[in-house]
N, C-alpha and C positions, 0 to 999 in steps of 0.2 A: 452294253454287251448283249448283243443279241443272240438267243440258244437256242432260235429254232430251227429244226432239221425238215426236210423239204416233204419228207413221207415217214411213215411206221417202218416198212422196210430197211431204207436206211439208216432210225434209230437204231435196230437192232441188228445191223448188217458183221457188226464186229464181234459179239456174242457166240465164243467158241465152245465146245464137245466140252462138257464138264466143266462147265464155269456154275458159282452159285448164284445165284437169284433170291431177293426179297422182294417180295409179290404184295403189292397193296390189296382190299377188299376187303368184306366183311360178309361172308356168304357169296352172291352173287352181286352185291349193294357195292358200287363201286371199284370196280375188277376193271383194270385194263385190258379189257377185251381186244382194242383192236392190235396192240402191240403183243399180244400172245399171239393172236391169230398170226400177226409177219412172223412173230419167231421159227413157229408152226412150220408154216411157208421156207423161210430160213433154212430150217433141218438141223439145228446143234439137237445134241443127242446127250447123254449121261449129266441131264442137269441135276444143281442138285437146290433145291426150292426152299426156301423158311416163308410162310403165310401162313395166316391164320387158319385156312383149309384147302382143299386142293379141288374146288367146285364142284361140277356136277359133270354125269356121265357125257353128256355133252355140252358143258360151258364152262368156262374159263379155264384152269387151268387143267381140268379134266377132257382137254382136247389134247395138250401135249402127254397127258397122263395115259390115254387109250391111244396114242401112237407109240408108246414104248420111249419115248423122251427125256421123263424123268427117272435117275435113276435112286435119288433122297429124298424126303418130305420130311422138314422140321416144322408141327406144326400142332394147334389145341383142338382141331375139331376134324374129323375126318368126313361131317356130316351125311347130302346124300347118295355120294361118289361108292357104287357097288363094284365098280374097276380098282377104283383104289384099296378096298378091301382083299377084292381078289388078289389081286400082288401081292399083297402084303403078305396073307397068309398063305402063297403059295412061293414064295421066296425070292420074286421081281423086283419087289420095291422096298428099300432100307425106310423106318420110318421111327424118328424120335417125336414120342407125343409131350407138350409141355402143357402146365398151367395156363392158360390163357393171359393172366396177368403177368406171370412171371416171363411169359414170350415176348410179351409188349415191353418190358423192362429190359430183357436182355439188346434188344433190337434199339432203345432209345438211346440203353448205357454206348451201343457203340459208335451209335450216330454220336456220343458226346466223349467220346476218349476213354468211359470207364471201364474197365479193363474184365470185372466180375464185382458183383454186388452179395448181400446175402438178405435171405428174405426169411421167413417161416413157413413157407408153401413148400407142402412135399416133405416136412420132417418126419420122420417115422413112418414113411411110407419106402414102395419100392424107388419111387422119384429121388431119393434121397441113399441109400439101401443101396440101390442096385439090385441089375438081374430082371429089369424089364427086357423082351424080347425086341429088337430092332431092327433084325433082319430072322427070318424061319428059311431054311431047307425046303428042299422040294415036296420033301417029305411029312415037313410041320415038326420037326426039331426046330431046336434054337439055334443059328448058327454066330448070330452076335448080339450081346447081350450090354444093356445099360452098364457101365460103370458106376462103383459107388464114389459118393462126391461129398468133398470138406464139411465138413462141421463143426460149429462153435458155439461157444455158452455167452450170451449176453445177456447182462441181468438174470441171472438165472434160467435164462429161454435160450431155447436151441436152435440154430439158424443154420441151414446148408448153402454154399457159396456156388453161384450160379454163375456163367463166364458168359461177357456178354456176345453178342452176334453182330458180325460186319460182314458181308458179299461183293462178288464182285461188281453185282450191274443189280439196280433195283427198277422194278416197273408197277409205275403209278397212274393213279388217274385222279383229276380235279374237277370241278366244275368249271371255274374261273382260273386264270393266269394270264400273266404278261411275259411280254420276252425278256426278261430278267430271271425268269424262274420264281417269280413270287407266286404262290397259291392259295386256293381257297378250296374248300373240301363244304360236302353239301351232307348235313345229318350224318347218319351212320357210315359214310364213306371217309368220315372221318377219323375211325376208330383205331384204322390200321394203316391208311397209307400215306402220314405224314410222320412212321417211325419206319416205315418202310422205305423211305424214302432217307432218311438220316444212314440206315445202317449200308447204304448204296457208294461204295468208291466212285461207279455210275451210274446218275438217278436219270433214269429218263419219264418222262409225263407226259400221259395223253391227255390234253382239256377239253372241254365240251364247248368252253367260249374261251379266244385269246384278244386281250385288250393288251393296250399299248402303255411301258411304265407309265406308272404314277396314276391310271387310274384307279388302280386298289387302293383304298384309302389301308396307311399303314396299320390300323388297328385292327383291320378284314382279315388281316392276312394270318393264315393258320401257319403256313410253312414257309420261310424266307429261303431267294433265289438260292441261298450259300450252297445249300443243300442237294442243287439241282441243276445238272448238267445239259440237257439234250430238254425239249417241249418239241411236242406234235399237234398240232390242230387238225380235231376229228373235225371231218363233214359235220353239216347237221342229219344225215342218214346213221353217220356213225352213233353221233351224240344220243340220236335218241334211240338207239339201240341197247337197251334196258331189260335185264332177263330178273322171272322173281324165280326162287329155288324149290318152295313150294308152295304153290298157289291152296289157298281154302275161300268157299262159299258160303256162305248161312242157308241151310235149305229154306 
C-alpha cells in the first residue's frame, strides 16, 4: 500500500475552514514546517490546533497564527510566539492551556480508543476547579471560562477525569519512513509527533528520508504505518531546513 502523495500541497488540499488539527513538534524541533507552510498557501481559516506550542513569531505554526488562521490553541506552552499572546489577551484567539503530560496522554488515549483517563495533575488547582479564562473580550473580561471537571477518590487520593483528544487531520514530521507509513522520529522530535499522529482520523507526514518497505528494521520503528494516512518526501532543501527557537552563545 503505497501512501505517498505527489506534493505538500496536495496532502493538505482537503483540509477545510474549521477543521481541528494535532500539530507534531516540540518547540521548533521537529515541526512540519513544510506542510503548514502548503496549508498556509491553502487559506482554511478558523482552525482549531492541539500541539504542544503554537511556534514562533515567524515559524511554524505561528505563520498560520499571524495570518489570523487559527481560531483554538489546545496546547502546554505558549513559549516565544508574542502574537499568540496578543490574541489571546486581546480576545482573537480561544486558548485552553494543559499539563504537558497530561496533553501527551489525552492525545495517545485517543489515538488508542480511550475515551477519558484520570490522573492527579491539576487537583486542587483551577485546571480541575474551573474558571481559567479561554477566551477575554475585547476589553480583557472573560468571555469563556474553563469548566469544572470530574473528580474522584482512589485510595484515598483525588484524581480529576481528563477526556481524551482526537482531530480531524494531524501533521507530522519524521526523519525516516517508507511507503507503508512506518516511521522513525530523531531525539526530541520525538516527544510529540508520534501521539500527534495517533490522535489524526488523517495523519499526514512529511519525512526528511523515504525508503522503501521493509527497510526499517521492525524494532526502528517508533510509529507503525496503522496510524498514517498520506507521506510527503521533503527535498533535501526542505529536509535541511532546521529553525532553533532560541538560539544562545558563551561569550
Amino acid at each position: 500500500m503505497d501512501k505517498t502523495v505527489a506534493s505538500a500541497a496536495l496532502a493538505v488540499a482537503d483540509i477545510e475552514g474549521g477543521a481541528s488539527l494535532a500539530v507534531g513538534g516540540f518547540g521548533l524541533c521537529g515541526i512540519p514546517a513544510t506542510l503548514i507552510s502548503a496549508l498556509y498557501v491553502q487559506g482554511a481559516k478558523n482552525l482549531r490546533v492541539v500541539s504542544n506550542n503554537c511556534g514562533t513569531d515567524e515559524h511554524g505554526l505561528g505563520v498560520l497564527l499571524g495570518a489570523g488562521r487559527i481560531a483554538r490553541v489546545t496546547g502546554s506552552y505558549v513559549g516565544e510566539n508574542k502574537e499568540f499572546a496578543r490574541q489571546y489577551l486581546n480576545g482573537e484567539l480561544e486558548v485552553e492551556l494543559v499539563p504537558q503530560g497530561t496533553l501527551a496522554e489525552r492525545l495517545r488515549a485517543g489515538g488508542h480508543g480511550i475515551p477519558a483517563f484520570y490522573t492527579p495533575a491539576g487537583v486542587g488547582t483551577p485546571l480541575a476547579d474551573g474558571g481559567i479564562p479561554w477566551r477575554h473580550t475585547a476589553d480583557g473580561a472573560v468571555a469563556v471560562a474553563s469548566p469544572a471537571k470530574e473528580t474522584r477518590l482512589f485510595d484515598d487520593q483525588t484524581f480529576v477525569l481528563e477526556h481524551a483528544i482526537t482531530c480531524d487531520f494531524a501533521l507530522i514530521r519524521a526523519a525516516r519512513g517508507d511507503r507503508h507509513g512506518n516511521l522513525v522520529f530523531d531525539k526530541s522530535a520525538r516527544n510529540f509527533n508520534p501521539l500527534a499522529a495517533m490522535a489524526g482520523r488523517i495523519t499526514v507526514a512529511e519525512v526528511e528520508e523515504l525508503v522503501e518497505p521493509g527497510v526499517l528494521a521492525p524494532d526502528d520503528i517508533h510509529l507503525p504505518g496503522v496510524f498514517v494516512q498520506r507521506i510527503v518526501e521533503l527535498t533535501p532543501q526542505q529536509a535541511a531546513d532546521k529553525q532553533i527557537e532560541k538560539r544562545t552563545v558563551r561569550a
